[in-house]
C-alpha positions as CSV (number, residue, x, y, z in Angstrom):
1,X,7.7,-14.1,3.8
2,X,6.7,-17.5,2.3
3,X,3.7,-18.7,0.5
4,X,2.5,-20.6,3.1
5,X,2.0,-17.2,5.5
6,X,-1.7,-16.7,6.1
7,X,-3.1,-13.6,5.1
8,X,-4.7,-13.4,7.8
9,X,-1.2,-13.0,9.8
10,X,-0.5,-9.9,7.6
11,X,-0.7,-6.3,8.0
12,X,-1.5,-3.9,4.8
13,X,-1.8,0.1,5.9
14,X,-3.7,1.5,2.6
15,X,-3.1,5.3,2.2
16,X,-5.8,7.8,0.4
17,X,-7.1,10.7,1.2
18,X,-10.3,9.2,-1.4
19,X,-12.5,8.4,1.6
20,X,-14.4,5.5,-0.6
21,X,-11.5,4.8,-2.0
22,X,-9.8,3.7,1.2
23,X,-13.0,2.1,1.9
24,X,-13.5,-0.2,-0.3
25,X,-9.8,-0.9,-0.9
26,X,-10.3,-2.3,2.8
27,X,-12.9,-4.1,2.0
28,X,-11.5,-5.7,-0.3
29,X,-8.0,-6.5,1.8
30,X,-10.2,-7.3,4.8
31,X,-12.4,-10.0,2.8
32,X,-9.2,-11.9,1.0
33,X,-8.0,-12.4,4.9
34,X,-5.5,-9.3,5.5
35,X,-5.1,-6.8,8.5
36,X,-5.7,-3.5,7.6
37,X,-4.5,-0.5,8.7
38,X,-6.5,2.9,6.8
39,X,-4.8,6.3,6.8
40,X,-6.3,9.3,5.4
41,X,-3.0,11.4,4.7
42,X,0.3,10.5,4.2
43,X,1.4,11.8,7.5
44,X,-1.0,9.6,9.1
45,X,0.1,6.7,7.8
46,X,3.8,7.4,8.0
47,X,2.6,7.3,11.7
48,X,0.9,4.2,11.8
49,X,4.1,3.0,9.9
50,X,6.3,3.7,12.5
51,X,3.8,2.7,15.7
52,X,2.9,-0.8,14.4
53,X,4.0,-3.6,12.4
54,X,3.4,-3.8,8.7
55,X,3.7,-6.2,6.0
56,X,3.2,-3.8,3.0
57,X,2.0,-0.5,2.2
58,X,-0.6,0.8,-0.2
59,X,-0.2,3.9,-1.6
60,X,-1.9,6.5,-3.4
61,X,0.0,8.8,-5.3
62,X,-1.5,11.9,-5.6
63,X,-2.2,13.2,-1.5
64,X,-2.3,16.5,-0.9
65,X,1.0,17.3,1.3
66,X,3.4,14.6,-0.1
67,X,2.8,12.3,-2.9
68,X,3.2,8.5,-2.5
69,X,6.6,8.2,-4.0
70,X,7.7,10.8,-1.5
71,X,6.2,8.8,1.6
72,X,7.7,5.3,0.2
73,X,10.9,7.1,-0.1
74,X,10.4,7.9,3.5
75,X,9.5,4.5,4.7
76,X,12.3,2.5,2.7
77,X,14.4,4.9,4.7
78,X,13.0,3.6,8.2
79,X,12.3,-0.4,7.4
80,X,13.5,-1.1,3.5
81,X,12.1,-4.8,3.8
82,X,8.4,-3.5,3.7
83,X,7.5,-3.8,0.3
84,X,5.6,-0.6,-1.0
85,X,2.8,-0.8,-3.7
86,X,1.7,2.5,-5.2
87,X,-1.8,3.2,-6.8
88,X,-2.9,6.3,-9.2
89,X,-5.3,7.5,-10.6
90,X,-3.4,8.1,-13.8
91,X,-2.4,5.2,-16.1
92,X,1.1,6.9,-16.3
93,X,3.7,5.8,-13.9
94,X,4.7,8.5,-11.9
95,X,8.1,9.6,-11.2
96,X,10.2,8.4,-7.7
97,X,8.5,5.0,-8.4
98,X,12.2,3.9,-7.9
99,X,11.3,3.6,-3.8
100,X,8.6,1.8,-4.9
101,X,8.3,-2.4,-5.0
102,X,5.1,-1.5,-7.7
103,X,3.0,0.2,-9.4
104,X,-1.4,-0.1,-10.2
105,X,-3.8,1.9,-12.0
106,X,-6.5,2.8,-9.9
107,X,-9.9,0.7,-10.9
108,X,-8.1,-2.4,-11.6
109,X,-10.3,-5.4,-11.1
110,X,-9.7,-6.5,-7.2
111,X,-8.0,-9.6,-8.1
112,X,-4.9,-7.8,-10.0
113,X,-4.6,-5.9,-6.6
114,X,-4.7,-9.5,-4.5
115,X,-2.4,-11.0,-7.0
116,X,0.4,-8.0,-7.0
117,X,0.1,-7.9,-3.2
118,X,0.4,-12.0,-3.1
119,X,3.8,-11.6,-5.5
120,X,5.1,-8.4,-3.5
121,X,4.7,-10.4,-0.1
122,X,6.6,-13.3,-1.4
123,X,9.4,-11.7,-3.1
């Protein structure tokens, strides 16, 4: 992607089973211009993965079948050029982060979140 793609031309799916969580996170996508796609397990979104276009992913790690380092492992298998950004709840950077493209604290002011996504997209 280059800088000069619109946001509005890209597609985030966010991943949390944190039902406000995933809320606002949307909001937050949805007001800076983005697409977003919401899934409330990981098995949803690896389906909405794999049935739609997607610029990145969002993450959280701790879900309560797989964690997020297990579903980005998943996905890099089935489209590697998607970067992957995983969020926690835990300052401490979980392991498999390896299949990840980066990592955030959850509660981080919105405009660390826009400006990793921004740098991800671009890379």
């Amino acid at each position: 992607m280059t800088s000069s793609t619109s946001p509005a031309l890209l597609v985030i799916l966010c991943i949390d089973d944190d039902d406000l969580a995933l809320r606002v996170r949307k909001l937050v996508l949805a007001s800076a211009g983005y697409s977003v796609l919401t899934a409330a397990s990981g098995e949803a979104g690896l389906e909405l993965f794999q049935q739609n276009r997607v610029d990145l992913v969002i993450a959280d790690h701790f879900l309560s079948a797989k964690t997020g380092t297990e579903i980005a492992r998943e996905m890099k298998g089935q489209k590697p050029e998607v970067p992957i950004l995983i969020v926690s709840a835990s300052a401490e950077k979980p392991s498999g982060l390896e299949f990840a493209d980066g990592f955030l604290a959850k509660g981080e002011a919105p405009d660390l979140l826009l400006d990793t996504i921004a740098r991800l997209i671009k890379d």
